[in-house]
N, C-alpha and C positions, 0 to 999 in steps of 0.2 A: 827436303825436296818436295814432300806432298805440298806443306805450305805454300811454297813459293808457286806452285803452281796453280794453288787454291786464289793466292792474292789475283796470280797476273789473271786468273781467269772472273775475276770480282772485276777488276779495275777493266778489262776488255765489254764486261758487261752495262758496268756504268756510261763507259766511254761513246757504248752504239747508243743506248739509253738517251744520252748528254746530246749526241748527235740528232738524233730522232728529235726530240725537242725542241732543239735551236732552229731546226730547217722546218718545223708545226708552226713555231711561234714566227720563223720570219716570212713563210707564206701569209699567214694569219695577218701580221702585220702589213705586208703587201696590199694585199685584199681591202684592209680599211683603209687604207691613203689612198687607193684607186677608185672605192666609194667616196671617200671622203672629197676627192678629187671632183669627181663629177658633181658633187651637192653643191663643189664650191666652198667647204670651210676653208 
């Protein structure tokens, strides 16, 4: 029972982690096609 709850509590971690991330990178990416917009590339 510990385990299972050591897993879910790994994999909930990964998961906000994973999240945190994705929503970095697609600000991040945002940000340079609205630069990138204005320069005109």
């Amino acid at each position: 029972m510990k385990y299972i709850i050591g897993i879910i509590g790994i994999v909930c971690l990964a998961g906000v982690i994973a999240l945190k991330a994705i929503s970095a990178s697609t600000t991040y990416m945002d940000d340079s096609f609205r630069w990138g917009g204005r320069d005109g590339y």
